[in-house]
C-alpha positions in Angstrom: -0.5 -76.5 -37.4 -3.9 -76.9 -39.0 -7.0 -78.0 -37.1 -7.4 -81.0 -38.5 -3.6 -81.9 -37.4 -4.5 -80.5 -33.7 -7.2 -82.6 -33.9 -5.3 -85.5 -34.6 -2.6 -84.7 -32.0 -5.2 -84.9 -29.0 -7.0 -87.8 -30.7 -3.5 -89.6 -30.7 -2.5 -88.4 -27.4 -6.1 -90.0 -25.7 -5.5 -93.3 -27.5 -1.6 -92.9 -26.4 -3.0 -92.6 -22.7 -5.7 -95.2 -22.7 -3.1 -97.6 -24.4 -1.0 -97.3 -21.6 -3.0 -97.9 -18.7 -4.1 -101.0 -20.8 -0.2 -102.1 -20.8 -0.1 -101.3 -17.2 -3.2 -103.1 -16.0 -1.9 -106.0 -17.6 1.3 -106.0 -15.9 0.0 -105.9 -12.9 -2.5 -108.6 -13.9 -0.2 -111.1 -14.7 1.9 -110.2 -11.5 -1.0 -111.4 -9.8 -0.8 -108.3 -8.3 -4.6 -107.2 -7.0 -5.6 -104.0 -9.6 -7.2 -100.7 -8.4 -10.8 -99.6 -10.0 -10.0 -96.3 -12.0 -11.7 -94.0 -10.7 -14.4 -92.1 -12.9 -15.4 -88.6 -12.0 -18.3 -88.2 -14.9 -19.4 -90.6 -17.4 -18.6 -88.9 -20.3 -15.1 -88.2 -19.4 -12.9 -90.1 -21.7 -9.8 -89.1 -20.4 -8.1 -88.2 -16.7 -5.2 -87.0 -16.3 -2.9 -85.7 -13.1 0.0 -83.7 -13.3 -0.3 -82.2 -17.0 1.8 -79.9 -18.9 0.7 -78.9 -22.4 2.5 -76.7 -24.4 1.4 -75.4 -28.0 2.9 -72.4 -30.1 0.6 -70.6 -31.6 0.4 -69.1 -35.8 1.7 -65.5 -34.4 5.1 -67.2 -32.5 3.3 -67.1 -28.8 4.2 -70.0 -27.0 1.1 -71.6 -24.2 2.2 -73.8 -21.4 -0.9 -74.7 -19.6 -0.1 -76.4 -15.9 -2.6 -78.2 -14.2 -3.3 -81.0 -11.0 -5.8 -82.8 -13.4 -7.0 -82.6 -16.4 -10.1 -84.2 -18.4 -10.9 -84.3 -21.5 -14.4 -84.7 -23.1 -13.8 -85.5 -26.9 -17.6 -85.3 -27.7 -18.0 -82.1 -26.3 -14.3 -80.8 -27.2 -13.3 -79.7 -23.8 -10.7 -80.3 -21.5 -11.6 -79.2 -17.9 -8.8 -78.2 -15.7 -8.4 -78.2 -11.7 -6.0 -75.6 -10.3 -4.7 -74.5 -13.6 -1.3 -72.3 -14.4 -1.3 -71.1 -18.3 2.3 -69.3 -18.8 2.1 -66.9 -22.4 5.4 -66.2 -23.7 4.4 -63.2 -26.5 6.7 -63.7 -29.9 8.3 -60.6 -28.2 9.4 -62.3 -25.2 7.0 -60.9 -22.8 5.7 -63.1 -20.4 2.4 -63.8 -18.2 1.7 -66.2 -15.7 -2.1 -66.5 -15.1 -3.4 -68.9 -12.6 -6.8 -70.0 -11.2 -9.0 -72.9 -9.9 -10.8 -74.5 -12.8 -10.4 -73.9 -16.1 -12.5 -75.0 -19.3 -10.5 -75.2 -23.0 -12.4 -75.7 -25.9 -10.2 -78.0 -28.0 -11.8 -77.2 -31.3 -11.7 -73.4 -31.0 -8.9 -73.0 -28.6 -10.5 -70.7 -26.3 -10.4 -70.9 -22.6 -12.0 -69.9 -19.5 -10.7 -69.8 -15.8 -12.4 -69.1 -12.6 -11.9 -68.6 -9.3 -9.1 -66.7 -7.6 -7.7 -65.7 -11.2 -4.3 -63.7 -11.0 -2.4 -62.6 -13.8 0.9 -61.7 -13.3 3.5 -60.2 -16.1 7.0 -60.2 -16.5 6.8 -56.1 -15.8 5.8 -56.5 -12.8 2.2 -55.6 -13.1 -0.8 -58.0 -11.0 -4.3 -58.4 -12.2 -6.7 -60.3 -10.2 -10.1 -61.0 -10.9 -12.7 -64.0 -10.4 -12.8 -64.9 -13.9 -11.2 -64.5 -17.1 -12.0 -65.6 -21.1 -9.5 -65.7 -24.1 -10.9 -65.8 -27.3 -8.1 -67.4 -29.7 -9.9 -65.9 -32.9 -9.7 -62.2 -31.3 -6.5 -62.8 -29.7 -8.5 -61.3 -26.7 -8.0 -61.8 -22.8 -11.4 -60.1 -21.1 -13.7 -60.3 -18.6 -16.9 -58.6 -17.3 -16.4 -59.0 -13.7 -14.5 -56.7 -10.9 -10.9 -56.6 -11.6 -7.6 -55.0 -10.0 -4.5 -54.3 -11.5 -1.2 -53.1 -9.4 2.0 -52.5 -9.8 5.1 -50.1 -7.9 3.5 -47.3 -9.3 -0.1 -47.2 -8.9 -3.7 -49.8 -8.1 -6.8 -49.4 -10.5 -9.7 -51.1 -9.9 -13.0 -51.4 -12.6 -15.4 -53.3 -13.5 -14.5 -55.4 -16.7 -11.2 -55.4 -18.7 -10.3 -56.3 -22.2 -6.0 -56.9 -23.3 -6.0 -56.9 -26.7 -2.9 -59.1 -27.1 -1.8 -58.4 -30.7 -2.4 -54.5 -30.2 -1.3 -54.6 -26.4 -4.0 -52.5 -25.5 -5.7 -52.8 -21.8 -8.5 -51.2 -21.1 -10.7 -51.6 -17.9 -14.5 -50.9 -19.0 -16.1 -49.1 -16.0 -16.3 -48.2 -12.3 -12.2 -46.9 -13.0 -10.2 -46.0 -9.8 -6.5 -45.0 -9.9 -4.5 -44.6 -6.6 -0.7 -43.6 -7.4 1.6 -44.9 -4.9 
């Protein structure tokens, strides 16, 4: 899907949204039903949304569902901002991670993402990472951070300072500060 159709997609999607709680307000307008003030959290959001589920399958086959309690989405700045986010990766070979955190940040334009606070990865192998922060960089097909992070599995616990997954080469490597306990 080119950009310019992504683009379109969310641009539709926002007008989708505000088009229906126009429909809706007018229902319960005519109902003489009394209406409740929407409530807005920033003045540039131009979208809110609770509940969300976005999916997207990216050029290399991976498939993105990204989970969240709300969502809002900035179209001037091309952000959506997430609060208590899930993003599930299925890999174009079936391997799976299940990442989850308190806020997250998506760049709509560049498709990179950020999430912070209580960030835990966890794979299909069995493997946990935790950290308080994590980027993915779309163009480098990179997941990475520079702050303290664990990984754990049955077999063993390694702790370090910074990590970077290279997804298409499925390379981890942890940066510095490396500990390895076997279990």
């Amino acid at each position: 899907m080119t950009l310019d159709r992504k683009k379109g997609f969310v641009i539709a999607a926002a007008v989708l949204a505000v088009l229906s709680t126009a429909v809706i307000l007018y229902i319960h307008n005519r109902a003489d039903a009394p209406v409740k003030a929407l409530k807005v959290l920033a003045e540039n959001v131009d979208l809110q949304i609770k509940n969300i589920l976005f999916t997207e399958v990216g050029g290399s086959g991976e498939k993105w569902e990204i989970r969240a309690e709300t969502a809002q989405y900035m179209r001037k700045e091309n952000v959506v901002l997430f609060d208590k986010v899930s993003v599930k990766l299925v890999l174009e070979d079936g391997k799976t991670f299940l990442m989850t955190g308190d806020k997250g940040r998506f760049m709509t334009a560049t498709k990179d993402m950020d999430v912070v606070g209580n960030v835990v990865i966890i794979s299909d192998q069995g493997d946990r990472y935790t950290t308080d922060h994590l980027n993915y960089s779309n163009a480098g097909k990179k997941i990475f951070t520079d702050g303290n992070v664990m990984m754990e599995n049955a077999r063993m616990k390694i702790t370090g300072v910074g990590m970077n997954l290279l997804m298409q080469a499925k390379e981890l490597k942890i940066l510095s500060k490396v500990k390895v306990q076997t279990k």
